[in-house]
C-alpha positions as CSV (number, residue, x, y, z in Angstrom):
1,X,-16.0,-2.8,61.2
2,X,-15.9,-6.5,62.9
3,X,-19.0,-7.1,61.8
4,X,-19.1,-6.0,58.0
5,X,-16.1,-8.2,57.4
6,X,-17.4,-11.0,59.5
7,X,-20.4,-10.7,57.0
8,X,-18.5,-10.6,53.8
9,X,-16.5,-13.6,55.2
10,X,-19.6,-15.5,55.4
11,X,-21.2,-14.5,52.4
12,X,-17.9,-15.4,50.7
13,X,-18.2,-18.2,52.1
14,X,-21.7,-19.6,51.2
15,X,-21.2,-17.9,47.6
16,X,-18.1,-20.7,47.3
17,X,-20.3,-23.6,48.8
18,X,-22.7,-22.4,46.0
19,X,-20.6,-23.3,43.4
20,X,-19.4,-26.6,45.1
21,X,-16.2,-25.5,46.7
22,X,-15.6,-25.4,50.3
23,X,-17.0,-23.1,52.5
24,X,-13.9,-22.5,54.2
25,X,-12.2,-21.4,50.5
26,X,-14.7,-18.8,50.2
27,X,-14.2,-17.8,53.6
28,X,-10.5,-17.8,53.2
29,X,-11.1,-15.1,50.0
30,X,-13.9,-13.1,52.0
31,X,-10.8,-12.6,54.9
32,X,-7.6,-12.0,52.1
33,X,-10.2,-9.5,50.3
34,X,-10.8,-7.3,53.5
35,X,-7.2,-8.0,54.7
36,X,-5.4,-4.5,54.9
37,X,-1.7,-6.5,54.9
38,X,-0.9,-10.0,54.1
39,X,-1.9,-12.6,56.6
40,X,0.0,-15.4,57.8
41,X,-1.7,-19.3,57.7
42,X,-1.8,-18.6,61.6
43,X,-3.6,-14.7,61.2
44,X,-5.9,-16.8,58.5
45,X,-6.8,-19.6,61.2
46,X,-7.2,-17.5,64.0
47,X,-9.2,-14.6,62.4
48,X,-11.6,-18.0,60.9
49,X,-11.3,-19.9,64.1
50,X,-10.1,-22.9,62.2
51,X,-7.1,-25.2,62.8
52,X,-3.9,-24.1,60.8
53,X,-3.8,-27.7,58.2
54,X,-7.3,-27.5,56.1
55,X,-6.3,-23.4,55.9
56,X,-2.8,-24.3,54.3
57,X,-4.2,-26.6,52.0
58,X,-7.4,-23.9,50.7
59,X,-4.1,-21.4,50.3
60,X,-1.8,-23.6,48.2
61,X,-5.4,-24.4,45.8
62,X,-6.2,-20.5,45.9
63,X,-2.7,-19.9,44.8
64,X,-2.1,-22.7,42.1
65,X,-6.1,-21.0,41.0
66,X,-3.8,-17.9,41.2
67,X,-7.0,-16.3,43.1
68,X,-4.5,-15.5,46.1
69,X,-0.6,-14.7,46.0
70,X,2.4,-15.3,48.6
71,X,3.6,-12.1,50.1
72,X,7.4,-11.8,51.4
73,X,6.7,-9.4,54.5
74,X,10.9,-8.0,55.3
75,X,11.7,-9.5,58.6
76,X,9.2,-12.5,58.9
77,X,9.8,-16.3,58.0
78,X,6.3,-17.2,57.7
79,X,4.4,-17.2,54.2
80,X,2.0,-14.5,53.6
81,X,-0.7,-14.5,51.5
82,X,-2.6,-11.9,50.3
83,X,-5.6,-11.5,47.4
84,X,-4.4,-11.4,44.0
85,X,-4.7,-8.1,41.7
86,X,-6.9,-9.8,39.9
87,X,-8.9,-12.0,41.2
88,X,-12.0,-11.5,39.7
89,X,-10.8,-11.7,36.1
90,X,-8.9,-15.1,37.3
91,X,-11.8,-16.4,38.6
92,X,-13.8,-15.7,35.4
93,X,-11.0,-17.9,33.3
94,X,-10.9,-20.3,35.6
95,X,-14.7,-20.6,35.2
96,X,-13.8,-20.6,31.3
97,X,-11.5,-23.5,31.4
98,X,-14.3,-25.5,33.0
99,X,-16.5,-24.6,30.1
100,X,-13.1,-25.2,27.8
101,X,-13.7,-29.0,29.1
102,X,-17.0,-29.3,28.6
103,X,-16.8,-28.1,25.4
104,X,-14.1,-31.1,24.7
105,X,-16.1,-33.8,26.6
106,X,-19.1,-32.7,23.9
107,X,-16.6,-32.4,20.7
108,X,-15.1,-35.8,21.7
109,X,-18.2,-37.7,21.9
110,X,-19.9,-36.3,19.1
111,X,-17.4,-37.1,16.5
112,X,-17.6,-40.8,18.5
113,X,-22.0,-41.0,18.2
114,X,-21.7,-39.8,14.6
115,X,-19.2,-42.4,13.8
116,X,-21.7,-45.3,15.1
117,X,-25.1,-43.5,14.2
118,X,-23.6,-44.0,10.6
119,X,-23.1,-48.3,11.2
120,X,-26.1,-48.5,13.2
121,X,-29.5,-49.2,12.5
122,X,-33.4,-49.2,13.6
123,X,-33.6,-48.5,17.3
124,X,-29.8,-48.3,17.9
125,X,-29.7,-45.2,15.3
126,X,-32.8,-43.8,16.6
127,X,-31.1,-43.3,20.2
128,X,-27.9,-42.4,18.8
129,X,-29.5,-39.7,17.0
130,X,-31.3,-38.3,20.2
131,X,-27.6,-38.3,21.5
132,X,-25.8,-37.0,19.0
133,X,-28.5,-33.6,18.7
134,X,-27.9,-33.2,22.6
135,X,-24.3,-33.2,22.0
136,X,-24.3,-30.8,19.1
137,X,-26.5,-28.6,21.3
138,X,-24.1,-29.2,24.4
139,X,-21.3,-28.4,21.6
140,X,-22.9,-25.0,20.2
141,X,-23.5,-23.7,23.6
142,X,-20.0,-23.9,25.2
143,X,-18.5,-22.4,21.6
144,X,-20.7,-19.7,22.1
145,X,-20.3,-19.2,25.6
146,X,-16.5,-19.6,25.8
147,X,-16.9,-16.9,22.2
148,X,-19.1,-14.6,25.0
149,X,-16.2,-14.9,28.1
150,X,-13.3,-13.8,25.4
151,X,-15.1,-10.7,24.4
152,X,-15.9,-10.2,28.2
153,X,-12.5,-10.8,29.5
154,X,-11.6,-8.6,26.6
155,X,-13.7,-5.9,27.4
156,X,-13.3,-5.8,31.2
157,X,-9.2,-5.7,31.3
158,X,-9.9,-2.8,29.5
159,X,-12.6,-0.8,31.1
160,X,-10.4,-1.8,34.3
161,X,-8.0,0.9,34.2
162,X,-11.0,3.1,34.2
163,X,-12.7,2.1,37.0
164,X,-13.2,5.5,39.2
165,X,-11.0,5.7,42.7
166,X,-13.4,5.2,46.0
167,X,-13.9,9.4,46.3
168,X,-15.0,9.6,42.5
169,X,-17.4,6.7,43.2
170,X,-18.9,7.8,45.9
171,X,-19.2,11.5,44.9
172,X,-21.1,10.2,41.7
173,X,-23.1,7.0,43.9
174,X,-23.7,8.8,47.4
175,X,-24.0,12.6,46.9
């Protein structure tokens, strides 16, 4: 069993180096995802063998990324933090929002190049224009992509609630 989670928790790991976070954030979500309770900063820092600081910090980003929760445990002082319900579908729109800016940064300039292509001339305009059709490209893509992710997001929340339990899966996936 050590061993499977010790691989997920690395694979979590370099999956969130892969998409420039820290390794230690994915690592953090690999451990909370095969967590059977909530786990304290200390559980979290032990289990990683990693000092107690650079773990509270990844928790109080996972949380305001609401990828990971605080759990009150009765009886204990300590925050807990366990994986949020879910995480998947938060991580999805927060990968939207990124798109959501990128989709403003190409908007904003556009309008801006358009504006001066019109006043400028020869070379200037010539440039401009080579601009301006990489930013209405740049602008068509994220409006179609972001377009995409709402239909996604719409479709998964509800095909969720369908998802089989782990004995129908594996009854239908492992006869």
């Amino acid at each position: 069993m050590e061993q499977l989670v010790d691989a997920i928790v690395e694979d979590f790991g370099n999956g969130y180096a892969s998409f420039g976070h820290s390794e230690l954030m994915g690592r953090v979500v690999g451990l909370l995802l095969c967590a059977d309770r909530p786990l304290t900063l200390e559980d979290i820092s032990q289990e990683l063998h990693v000092s107690k600081s650079p773990v509270n910090q990844i928790c109080k980003r996972l949380e305001e990324l609401q990828l990971v929760r605080k759990a009150w445990v009765k009886g204990e002082r300590k925050f807990h933090y366990q994986i949020a319900d879910n995480i998947f579908l938060q991580a999805s729109i927060n990968l939207s929002r990124l798109n959501e800016g990128n989709l403003q940064i190409a908007e904003r300039h556009l309008e801006a190049t358009v504006r001066r292509m019109q006043e400028a001339t020869g070379e200037e305009k010539e440039r401009l224009r080579l601009i301006c059709q990489r930013l209405i490209e740049m602008r068509e893509f994220y409006r179609h992509l972001l377009r995409s992710y709402r239909q996604f997001i719409e479709e998964w929340q509800a095909r969720r609630d369908q998802l089989p339990d782990v004995d129908t899966y594996l009854q239908k996936h492992w006869p």
